[in-house]
N, C-alpha and C positions, 0 to 999 in steps of 0.2 A: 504493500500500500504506500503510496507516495505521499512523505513523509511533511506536513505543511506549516513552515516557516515563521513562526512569529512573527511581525514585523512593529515598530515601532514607528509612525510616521507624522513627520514632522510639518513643517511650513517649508523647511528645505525642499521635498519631494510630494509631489504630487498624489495618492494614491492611486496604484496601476501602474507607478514608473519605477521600475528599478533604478536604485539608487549610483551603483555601477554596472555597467555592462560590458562586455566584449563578442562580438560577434565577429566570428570564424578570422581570427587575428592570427597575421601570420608575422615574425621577422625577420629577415636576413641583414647581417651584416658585413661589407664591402667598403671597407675606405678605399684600398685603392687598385689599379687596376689590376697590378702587378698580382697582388692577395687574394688566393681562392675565396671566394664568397662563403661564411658561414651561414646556413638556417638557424637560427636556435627557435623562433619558435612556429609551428605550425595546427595550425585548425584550433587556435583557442577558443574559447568556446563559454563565459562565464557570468553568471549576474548575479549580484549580490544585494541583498535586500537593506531597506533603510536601518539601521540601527542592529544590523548581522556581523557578528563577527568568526572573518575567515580566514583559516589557514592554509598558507603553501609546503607543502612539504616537496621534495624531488631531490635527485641527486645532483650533485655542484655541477654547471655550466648549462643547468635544462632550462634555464630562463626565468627563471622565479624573479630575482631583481629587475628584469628585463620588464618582466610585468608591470613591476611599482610605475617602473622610469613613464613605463605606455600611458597609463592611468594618469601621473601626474602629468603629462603631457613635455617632461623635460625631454623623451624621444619618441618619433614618430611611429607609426605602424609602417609595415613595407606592405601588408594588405587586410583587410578588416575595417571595420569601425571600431570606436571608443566614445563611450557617452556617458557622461556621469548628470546626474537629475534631467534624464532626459536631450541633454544637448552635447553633441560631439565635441572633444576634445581635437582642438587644433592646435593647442601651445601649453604653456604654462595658465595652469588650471587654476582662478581664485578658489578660497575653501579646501583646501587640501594641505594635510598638514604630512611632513615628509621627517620619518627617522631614523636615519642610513645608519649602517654597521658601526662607523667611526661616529662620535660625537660630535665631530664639526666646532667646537667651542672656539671662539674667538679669545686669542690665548693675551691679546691684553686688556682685555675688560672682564670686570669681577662677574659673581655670580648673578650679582642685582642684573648688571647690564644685559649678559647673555640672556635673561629671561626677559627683558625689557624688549630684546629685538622682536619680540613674537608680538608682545604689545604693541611697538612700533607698525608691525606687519597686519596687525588686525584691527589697526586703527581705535586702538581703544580709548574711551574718551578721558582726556586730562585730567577731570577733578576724580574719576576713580582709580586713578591707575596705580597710587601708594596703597590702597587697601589689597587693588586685588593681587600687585606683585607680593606683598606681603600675605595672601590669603597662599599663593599658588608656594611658595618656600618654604608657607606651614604644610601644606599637602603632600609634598615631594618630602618633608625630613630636613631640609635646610636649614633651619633656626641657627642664629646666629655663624652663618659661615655666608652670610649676603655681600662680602666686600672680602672674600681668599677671589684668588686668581685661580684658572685652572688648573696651571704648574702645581701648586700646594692641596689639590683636591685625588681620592683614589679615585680607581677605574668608577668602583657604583655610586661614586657622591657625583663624576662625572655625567653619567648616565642621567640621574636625576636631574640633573641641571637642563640637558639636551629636554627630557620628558616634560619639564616644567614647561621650556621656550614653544614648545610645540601646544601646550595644553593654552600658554597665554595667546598664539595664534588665534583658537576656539575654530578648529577646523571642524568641518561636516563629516570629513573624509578622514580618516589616519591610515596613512603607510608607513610599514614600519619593515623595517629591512634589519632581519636579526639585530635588532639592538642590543639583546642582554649577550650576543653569539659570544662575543670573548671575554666573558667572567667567567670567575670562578663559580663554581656549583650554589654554593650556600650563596653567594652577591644573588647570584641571577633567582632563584629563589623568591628573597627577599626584592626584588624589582617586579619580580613579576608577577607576584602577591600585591603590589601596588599600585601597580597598573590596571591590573583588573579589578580591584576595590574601585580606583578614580573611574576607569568606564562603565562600570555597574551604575554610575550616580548618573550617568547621562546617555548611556547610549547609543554615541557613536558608532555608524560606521567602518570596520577597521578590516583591513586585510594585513595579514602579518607574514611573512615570512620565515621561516625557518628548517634549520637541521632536524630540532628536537621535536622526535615525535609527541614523546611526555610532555613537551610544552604545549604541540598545538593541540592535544586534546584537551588539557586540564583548561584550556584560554579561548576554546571555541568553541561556536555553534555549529561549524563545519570545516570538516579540514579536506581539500581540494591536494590529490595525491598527483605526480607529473612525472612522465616519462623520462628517459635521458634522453639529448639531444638529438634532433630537434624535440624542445617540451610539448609535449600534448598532454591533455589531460584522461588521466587512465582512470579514477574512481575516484568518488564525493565519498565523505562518511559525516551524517548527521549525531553530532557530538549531542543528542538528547540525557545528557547529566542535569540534575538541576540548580540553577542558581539561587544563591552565589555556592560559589565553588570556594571548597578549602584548598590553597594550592600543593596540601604533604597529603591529607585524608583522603582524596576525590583517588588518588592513585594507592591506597590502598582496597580500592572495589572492584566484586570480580567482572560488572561492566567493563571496567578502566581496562583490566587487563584482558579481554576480548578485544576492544577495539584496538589496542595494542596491537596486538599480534594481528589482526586484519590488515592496519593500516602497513604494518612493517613487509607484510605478504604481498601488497598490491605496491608497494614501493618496490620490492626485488623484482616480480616480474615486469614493471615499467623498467626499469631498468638493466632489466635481460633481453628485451627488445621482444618480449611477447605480449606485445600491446593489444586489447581488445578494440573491435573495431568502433561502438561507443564507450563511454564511462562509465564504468559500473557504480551507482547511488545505492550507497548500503544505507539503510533506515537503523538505527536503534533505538 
């Protein structure tokens, strides 16, 4: 039985319009002539509902980040559409909030400023912006480190910082390109325990990326499993756990570990090159 989507919908999207789309997206990349042309991705194929949050899982080079870049519109499709609340994607997309592998921190302005730039970017109005930079420092764990530089800050106060400047944006959309990928176990844990408390409170949006399977079950509503190159997509698994999720407890349930080992199964054969001809949508 096909398996039917919660949606949460806002003034953003219209009801009836998916929030993100991709329709049969393909890309090749060719800078230059001399360079055989790569495919990385072909026949994508993907929509995502207002306030869904999903996950990429696939093996390194299937095109997952490739995805985000489509979506935010920092690179083009070579063939498909892309439309986010209904309207195609020709460029850099407003409302879309973007948070790549590396934190990006601007290494000489403090933490206040780093999260300020998201304000800056989202036009937030002047008489509020000391309540809410000081609201979004308390959300993230920053108290008192608003004026260290990022030099004097670890990998996950790091992190924080990036997650804040993104939240002060107040994007519709959140792409997130393995951000917790190069922590330690216990950092990324505790990040991503936080992250999913702050999106609980509003709903967003989010497509995420990742290696870890554990992550994107314990963090989604669905996780979107991808071939190796060229990426296609080989099986949906509807993450039906119920929220909120504990992020250590949710993964001791024998659910947990069925879809576990499904999702890990449908990753080896994508990446054996025994690709089914549609996607297989596993319900749980």
């Amino acid at each position: 039985m096909q398996q039917v989507i919660k949606s949460v919908f806002t003034a953003n999207t219209p009801p009836g319009i998916a929030k993100v789309r991709l329709d049969n997206v393909g890309k090749t990349y060719a800078e230059r002539a001399e360079i055989r042309a790569v495919e990385v991705l072909a026949d994508i194929n993907i929509t995502v509902a207002e306030g869904e949050f999903v996950s990429l899982v696939g093996p390194s080079g299937c095109g997952k980040s490739t995805i985000l870049k489509l979506i935010s519109g920092l690179v083009s499709p070579s063939r498909g559409s892309i439309r986010v609340d209904g309207d195609e994607v020709s460029g850099p997309a407003l409302g879309i909030g973007f948070m790549f592998q590396r934190d990006a921190l601007l290494p000489w302005a403090t933490v206040a400023e780093n999260i300020s730039i998201g304000l800056d970017l989202g036009k937030y109005p002047d008489a509020q912006r000391h309540h809410r930079l000081a609201e979004l420092i308390q959300l993230v764990g920053l108290e008192g480190f608003e004026e260290f530089y990022p030099s004097s800050l670890s990998g996950g106060m790091r992190h924080r910082v990036s997650l804040a400047r993104t939240l002060a944006y107040d994007p519709s959309v959140f792409l997130m390109d393995e951000p917790f990928g190069a922590l330690d176990a216990h950092t990324k844990i505790i990040l991503g325990s936080e992250f999913l408390r702050i999106w609980s409170k509003h709903r967003r949006t989010a497509l995420f990326v990742t290696h870890d399977i554990a992550e994107a079950i314990t963090m989604s509503d669905r996780v979107i499993v991808m071939s190796s190159r060229p990426g296609k997509v080989v099986a949906q698994f509807h993450i039906n756990l119920p929220r909120p999720r504990d992020f250590v407890a949710v993964r001791g349930t024998e659910r947990y570990s069925t879809l576990y080992q499904e999702i890990w199964a449908a990753l080896m054969n994508g990446n054996s090159g025994t690709q089914p001809d549609h996607p297989i949508v596993i319900n749980q």
